[in-house]
DSSP file (Angstrom, degrees, kcal/mol; ACC not computed):
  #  RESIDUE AA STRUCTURE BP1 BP2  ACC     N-H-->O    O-->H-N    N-H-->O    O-->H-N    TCO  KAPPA ALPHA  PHI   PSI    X-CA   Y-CA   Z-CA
    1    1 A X     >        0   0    0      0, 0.0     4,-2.8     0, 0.0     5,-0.3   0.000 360.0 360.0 360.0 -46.1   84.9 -113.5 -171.2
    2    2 A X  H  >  +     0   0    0      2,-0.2     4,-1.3     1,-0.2     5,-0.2   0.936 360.0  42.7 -41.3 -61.2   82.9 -111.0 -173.4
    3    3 A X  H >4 S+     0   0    0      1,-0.3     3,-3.2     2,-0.2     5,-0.3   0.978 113.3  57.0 -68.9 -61.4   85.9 -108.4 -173.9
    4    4 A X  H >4 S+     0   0    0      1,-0.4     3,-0.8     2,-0.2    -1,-0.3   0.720 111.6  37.0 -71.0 -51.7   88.0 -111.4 -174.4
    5    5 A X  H 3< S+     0   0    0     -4,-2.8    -1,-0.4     1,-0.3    -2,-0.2   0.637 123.2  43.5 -79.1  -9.0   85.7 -112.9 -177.6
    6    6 A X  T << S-     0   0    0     -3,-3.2    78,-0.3    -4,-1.3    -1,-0.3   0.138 114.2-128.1-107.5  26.4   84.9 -109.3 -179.1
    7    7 A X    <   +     0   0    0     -3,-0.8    77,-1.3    -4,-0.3    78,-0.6   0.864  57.5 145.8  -7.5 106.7   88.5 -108.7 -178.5
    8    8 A X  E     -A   83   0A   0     -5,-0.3    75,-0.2    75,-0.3     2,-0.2  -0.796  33.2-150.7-138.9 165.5   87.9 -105.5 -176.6
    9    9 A X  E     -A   82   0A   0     73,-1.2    73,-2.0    -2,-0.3     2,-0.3  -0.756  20.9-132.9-176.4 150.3   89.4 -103.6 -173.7
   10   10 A X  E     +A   81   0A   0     71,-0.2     8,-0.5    -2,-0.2    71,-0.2  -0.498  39.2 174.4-121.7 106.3   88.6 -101.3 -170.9
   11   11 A X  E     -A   80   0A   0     69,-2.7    69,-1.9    -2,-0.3     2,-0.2  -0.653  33.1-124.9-119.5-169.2   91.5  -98.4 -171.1
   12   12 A X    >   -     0   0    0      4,-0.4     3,-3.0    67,-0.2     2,-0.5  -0.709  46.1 -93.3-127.3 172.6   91.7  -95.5 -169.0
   13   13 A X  T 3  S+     0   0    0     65,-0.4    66,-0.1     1,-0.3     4,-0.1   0.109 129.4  51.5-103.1  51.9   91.9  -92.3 -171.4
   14   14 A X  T 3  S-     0   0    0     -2,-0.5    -1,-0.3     2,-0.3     3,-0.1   0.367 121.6-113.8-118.7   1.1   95.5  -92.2 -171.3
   15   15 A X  S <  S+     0   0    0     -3,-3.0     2,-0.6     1,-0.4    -2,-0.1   0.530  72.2 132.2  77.9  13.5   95.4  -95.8 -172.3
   16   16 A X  S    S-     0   0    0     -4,-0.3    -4,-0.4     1,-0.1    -1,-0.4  -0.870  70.5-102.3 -92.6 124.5   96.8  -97.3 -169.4
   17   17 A X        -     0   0    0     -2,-0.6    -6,-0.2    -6,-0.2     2,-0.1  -0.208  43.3 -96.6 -57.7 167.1   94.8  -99.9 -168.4
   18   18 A X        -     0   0    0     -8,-0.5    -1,-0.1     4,-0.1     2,-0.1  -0.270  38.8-137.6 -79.1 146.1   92.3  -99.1 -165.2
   19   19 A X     >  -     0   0    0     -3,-0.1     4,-2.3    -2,-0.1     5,-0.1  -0.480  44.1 -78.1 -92.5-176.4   93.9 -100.3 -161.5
   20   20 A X  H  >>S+     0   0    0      1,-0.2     5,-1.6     3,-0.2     4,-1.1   0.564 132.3  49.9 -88.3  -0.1   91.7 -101.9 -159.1
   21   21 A X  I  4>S+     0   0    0      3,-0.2     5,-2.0     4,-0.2     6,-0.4   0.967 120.9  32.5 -78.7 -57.0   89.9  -98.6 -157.9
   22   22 A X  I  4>S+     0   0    0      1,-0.2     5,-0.5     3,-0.2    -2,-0.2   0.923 126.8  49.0 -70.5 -29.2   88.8  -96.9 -161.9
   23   23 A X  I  <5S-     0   0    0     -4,-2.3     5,-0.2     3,-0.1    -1,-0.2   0.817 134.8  -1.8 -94.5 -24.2   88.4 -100.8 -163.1
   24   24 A X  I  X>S+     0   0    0     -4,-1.1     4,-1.3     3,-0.1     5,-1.3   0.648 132.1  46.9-109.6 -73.3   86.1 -102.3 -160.1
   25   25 A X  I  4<S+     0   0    0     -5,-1.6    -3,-0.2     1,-0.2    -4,-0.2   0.634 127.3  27.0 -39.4 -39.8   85.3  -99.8 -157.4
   26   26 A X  I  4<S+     0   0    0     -5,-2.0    -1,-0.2     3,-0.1    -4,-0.1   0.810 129.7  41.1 -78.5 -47.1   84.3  -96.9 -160.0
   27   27 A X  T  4<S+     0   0    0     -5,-0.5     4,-0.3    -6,-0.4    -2,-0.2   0.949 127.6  17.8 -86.8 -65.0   83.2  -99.1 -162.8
   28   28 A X  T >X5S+     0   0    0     -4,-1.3     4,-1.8    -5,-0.2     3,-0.8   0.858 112.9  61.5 -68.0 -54.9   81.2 -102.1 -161.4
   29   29 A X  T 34<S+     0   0    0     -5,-1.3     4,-0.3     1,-0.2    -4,-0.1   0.720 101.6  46.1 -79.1 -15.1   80.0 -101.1 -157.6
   30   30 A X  T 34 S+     0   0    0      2,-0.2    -1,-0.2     3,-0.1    -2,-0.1   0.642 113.3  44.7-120.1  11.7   78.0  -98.4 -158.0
   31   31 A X  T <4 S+     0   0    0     -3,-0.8     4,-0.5    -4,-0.3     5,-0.3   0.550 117.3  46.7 -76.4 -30.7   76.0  -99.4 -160.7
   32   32 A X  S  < S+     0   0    0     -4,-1.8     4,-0.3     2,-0.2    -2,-0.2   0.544 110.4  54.3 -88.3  -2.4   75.5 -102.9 -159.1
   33   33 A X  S    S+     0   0    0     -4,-0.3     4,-0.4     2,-0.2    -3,-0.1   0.681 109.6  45.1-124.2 -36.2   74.7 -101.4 -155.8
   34   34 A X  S    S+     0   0    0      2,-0.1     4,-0.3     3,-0.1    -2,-0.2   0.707 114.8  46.1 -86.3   2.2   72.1  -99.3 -157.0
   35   35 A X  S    S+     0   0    0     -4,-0.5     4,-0.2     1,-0.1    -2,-0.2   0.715 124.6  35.9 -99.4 -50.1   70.4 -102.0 -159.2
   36   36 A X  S    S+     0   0    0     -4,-0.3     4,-0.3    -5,-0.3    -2,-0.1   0.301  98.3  66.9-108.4  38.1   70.6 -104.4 -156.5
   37   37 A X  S    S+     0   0    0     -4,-0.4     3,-0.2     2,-0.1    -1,-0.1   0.744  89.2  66.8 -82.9 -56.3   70.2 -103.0 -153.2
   38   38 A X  S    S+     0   0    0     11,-0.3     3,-0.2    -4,-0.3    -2,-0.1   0.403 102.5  57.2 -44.7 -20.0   66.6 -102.1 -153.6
   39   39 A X  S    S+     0   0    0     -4,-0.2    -1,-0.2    10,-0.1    -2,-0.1   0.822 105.7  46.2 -86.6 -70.7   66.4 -106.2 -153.7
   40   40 A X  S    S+     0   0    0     -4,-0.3    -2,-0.2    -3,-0.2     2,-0.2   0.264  89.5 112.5 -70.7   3.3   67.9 -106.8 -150.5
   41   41 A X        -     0   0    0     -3,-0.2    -3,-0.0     1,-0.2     8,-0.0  -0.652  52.6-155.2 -97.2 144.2   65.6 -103.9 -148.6
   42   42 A X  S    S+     0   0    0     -2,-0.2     2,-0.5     1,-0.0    -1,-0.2   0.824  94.9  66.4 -71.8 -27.9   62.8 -105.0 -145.8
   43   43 A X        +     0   0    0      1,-0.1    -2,-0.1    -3,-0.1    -1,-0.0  -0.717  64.5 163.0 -93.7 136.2   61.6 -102.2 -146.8
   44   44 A X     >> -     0   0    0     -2,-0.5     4,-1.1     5,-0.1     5,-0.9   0.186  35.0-142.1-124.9  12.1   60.3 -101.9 -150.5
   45   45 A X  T  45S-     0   0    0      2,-0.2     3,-0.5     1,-0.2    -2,-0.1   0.781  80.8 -45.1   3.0  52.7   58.0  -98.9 -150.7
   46   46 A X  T  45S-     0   0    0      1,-0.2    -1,-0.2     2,-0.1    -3,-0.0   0.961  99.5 -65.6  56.7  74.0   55.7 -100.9 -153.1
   47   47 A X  T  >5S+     0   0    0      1,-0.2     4,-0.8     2,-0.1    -1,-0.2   0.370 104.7 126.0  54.2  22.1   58.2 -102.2 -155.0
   48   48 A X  H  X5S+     0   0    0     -4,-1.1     4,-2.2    -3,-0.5    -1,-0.2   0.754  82.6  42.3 -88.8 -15.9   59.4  -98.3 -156.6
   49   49 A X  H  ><S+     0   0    0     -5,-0.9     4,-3.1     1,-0.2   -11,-0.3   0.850 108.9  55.4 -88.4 -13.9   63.2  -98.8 -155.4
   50   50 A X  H  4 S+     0   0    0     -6,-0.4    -1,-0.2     2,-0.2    -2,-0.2   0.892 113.0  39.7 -79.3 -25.9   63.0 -102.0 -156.5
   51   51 A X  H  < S+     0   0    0     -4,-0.8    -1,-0.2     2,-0.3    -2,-0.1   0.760 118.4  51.0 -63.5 -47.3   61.8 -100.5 -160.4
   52   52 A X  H >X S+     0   0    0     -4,-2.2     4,-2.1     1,-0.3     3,-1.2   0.955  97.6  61.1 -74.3 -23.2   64.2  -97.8 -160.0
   53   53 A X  H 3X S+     0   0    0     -4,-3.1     4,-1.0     1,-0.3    -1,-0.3   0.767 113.5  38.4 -60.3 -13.7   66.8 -100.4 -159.2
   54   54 A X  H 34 S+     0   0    0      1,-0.2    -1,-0.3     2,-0.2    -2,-0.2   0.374 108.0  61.6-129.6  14.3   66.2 -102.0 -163.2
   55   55 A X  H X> S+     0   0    0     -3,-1.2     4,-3.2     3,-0.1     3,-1.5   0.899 100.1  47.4 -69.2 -41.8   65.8  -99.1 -164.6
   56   56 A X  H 3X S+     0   0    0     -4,-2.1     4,-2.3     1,-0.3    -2,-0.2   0.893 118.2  46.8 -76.0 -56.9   69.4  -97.8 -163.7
   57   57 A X  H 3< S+     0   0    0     -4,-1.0    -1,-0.3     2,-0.2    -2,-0.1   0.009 118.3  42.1-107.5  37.4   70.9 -101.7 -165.2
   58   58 A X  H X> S+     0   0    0     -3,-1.5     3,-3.2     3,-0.0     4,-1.8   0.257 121.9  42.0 -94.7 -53.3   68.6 -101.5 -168.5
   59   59 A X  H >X S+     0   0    0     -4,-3.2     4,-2.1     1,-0.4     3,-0.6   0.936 110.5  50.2 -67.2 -51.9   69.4  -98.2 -168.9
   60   60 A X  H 3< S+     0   0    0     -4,-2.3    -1,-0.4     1,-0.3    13,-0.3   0.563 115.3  49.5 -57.2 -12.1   73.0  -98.2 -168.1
   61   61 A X  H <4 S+     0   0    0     -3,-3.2    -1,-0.3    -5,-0.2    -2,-0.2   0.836 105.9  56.3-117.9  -2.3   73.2 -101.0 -170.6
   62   62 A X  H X< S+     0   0    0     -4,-1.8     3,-1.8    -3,-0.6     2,-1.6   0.922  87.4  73.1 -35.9 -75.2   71.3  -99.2 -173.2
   63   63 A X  G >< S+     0   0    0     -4,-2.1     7,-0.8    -5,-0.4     3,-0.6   0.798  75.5  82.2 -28.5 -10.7   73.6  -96.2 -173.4
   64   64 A X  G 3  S+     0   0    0     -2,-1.6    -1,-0.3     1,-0.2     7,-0.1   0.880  92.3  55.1 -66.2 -25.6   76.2  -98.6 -175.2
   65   65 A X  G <  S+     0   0    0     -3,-1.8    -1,-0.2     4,-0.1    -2,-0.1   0.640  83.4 107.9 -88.5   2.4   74.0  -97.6 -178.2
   66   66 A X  S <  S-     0   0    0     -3,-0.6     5,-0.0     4,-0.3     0, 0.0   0.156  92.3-105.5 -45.2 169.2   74.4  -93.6 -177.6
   67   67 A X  S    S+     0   0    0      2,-0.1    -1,-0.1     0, 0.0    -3,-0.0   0.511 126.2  61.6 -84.6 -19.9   76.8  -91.8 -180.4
   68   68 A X  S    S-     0   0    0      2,-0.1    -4,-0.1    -5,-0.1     3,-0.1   0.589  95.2-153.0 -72.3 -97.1   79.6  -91.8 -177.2
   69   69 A X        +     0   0    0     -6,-0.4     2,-0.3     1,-0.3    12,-0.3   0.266  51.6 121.5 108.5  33.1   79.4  -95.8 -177.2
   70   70 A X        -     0   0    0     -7,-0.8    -4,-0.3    10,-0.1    -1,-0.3  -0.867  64.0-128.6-124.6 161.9   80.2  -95.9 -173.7
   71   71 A X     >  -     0   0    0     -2,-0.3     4,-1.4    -7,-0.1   -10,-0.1  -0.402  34.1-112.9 -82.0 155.3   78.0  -97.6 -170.5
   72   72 A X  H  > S+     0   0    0    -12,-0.3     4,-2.5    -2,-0.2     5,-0.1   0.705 121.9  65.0 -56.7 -39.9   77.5  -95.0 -167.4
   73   73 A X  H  > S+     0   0    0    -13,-0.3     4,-0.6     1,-0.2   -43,-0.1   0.714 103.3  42.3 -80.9  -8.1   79.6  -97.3 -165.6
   74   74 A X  H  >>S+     0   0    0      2,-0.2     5,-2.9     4,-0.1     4,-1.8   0.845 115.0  48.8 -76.3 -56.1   82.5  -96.4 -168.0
   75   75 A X  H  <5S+     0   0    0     -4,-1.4     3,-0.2     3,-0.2    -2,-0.2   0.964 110.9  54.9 -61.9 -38.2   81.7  -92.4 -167.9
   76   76 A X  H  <5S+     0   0    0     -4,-2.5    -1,-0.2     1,-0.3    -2,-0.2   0.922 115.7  38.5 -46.8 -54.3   81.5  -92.8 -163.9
   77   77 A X  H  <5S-     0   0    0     -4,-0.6    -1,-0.3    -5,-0.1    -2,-0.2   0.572 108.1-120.4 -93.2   5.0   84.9  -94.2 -163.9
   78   78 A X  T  <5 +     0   0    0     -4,-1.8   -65,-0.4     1,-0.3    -3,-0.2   0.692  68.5 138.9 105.9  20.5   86.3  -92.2 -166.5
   79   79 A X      < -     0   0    0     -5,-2.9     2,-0.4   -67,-0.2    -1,-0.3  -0.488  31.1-166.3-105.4 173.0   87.1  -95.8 -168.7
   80   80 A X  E     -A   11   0A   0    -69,-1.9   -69,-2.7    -2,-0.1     2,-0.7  -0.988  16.4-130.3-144.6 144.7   86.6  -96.4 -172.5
   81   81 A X  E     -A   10   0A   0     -2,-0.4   -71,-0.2   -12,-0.3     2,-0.2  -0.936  23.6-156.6-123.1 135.9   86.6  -99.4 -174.2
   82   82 A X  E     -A    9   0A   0    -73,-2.0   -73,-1.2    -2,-0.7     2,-0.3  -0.507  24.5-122.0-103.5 154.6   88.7 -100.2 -177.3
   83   83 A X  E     -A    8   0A   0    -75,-0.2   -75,-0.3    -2,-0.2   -76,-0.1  -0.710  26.2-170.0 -65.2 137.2   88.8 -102.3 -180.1
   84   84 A X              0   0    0    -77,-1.3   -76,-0.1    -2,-0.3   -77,-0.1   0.116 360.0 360.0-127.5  18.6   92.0 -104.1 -179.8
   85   85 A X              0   0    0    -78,-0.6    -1,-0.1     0, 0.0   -77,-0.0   0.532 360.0 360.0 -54.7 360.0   92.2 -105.8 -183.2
């Protein structure tokens, strides 16, 4: 919904949009999987995976304000997001 109202979109940098491996598997799962894993553990070591787990999704959603202007979860999969105005 987001890309849709800033009209944006997630290209790959040849400008092909991403298939489903660079555009979910790359982009999305291994950000979400360390920010929420640590959640889902019996084990919590006093609550430090659970810390690191929201540092990793605040930082990772800082880094949009970096001079790249990319997420982590963009450099990880190699994606970029455009203005498409």
């Amino acid at each position: 919904m987001g890309k849709i109202l800033l009209r944006t979109c997630v290209v790959m940098a040849d400008g092909q949009l991403p298939g489903f491996v660079h555009g979910v598997a790359l982009r999305v799962w291994p950000v979400l999987a360390v920010s929420i894993l640590p959640f889902l553990s019996p084990v919590t070591a006093g609550g430090g995976l659970q810390m690191l787990g929201l540092m990793v999704a605040i930082v990772d959603g800082l880094a949009i304000f970096s001079p790249a202007v990319d997420a982590i979860h963009d450099r990880l999969a190699g994606t970029y997001v455009i203005d498409v105005r």
